[in-house]
N, C-alpha and C positions, 0 to 999 in steps of 0.2 A: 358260135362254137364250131371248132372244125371238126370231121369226124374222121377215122379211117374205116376201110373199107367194113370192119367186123363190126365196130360201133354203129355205124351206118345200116345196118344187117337188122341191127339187135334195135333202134331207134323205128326202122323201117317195118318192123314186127310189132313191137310196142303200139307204135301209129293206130295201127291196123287194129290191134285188138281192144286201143280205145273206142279209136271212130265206131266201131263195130257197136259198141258200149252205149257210146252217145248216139247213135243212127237209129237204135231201135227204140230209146225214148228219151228227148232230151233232158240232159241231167246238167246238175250245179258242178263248177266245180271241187266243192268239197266232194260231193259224192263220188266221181273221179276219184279225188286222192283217197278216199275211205275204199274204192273198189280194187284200187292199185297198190296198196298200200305195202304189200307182202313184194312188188317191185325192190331187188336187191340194189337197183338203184336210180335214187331217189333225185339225183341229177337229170337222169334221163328223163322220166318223167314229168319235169318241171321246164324240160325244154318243150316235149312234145303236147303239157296243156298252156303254152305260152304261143307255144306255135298254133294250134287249135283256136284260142282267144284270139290272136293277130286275124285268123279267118276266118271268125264268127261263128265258128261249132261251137264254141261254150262262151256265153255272154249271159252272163245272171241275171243281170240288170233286164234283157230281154224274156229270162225265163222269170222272172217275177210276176212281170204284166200278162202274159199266156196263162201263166197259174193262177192269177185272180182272175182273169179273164175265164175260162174254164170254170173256179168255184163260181163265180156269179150267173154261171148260166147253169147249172148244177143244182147247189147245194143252198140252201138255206144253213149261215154260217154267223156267226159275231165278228169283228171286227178283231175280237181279240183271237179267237181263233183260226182266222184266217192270217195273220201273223206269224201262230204257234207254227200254224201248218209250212209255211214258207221258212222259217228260223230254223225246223226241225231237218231239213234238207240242206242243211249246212251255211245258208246265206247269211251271209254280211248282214247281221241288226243292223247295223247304221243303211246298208244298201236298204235296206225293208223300211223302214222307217219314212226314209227320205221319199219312196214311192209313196208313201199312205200320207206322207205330206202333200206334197207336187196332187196327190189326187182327195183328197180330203171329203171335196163335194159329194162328187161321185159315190168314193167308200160309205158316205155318211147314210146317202139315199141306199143304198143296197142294202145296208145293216137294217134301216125303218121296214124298207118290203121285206126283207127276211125275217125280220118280228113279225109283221102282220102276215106273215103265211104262217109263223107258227102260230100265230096268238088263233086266226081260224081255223086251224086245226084240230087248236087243244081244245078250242070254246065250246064245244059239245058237252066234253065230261069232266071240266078240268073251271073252277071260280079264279074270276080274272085275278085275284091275290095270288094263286097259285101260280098264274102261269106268268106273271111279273117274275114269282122270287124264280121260276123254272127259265127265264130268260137273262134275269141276272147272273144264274149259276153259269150259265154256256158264254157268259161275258159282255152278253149286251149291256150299253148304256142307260141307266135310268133316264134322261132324257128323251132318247129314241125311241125307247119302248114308251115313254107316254105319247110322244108322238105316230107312232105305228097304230095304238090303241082309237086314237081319236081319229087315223085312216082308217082302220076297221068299220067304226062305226058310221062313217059317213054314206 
């Protein structure tokens, strides 16, 4: 799209106070369009995170694997809520998905160590009935929690 000198002005300030946006932590592009939203126009905007996208400031697919990457060395998390957390940030379900396909192994082994750090945490004050239905509630799978159980105990 061609601009003139005033659009050009107005495209070239926009920029800026996206980059600005995304420079101090990187964001989905939903979040973008939910930050910019009150932008009178909505043209503009759609050039300047397309142009961002072509240079690799906003790539979802990239901020997906940094966000799991992140919760996994973090947070003791379900697989389902590690999802929630990614979805809730505006991403493409299908783009979420497809990652937790492509890495399934992986996801599945972090989910088992994250039950078994909660399941020894709880195991003080809390009977192993408890803390099954207390990990099913946060989304974990009944399979992986028996399997975390019988890494506990090894």
């Amino acid at each position: 799209m061609t601009y003139n000198l005033e659009e050009f002005e107005k495209l070239d300030k926009l920029k800026t106070k996206v980059m600005k946006y995304i420079m101090y932590k990187k964001r989905t592009e939903q979040e973008v369009r939910r930050k910019f939203s009150n932008i009178d126009d909505q043209e503009l905007l759609d050039d300047v995170i397309e142009d961002l996208k072509e240079n690799g400031y906003i790539d979802d697919n990239n901020y997906i694997e940094r966000s799991v990457s992140e919760f996994i060395n973090i947070r003791n998390l379900s697989l389902k809520e590690l999802k929630y957390k990614l979805v809730s940030k505006g991403l493409n379900k299908d783009l979420v998905d497809d990652y937790f396909y492509k890495n399934a192994d992986t996801l599945e082994e972090y989910e088992i160590n994250s039950a078994k750090n909660i399941i020894i945490k709880k195991s003080n004050g809390m009977e192993e009935q408890d803390i099954i239905q207390y990990l099913l509630k946060k989304g974990y799978k009944l399979d992986l929690i028996k399997i975390a159980i019988e890494k506990t105990g090894e």
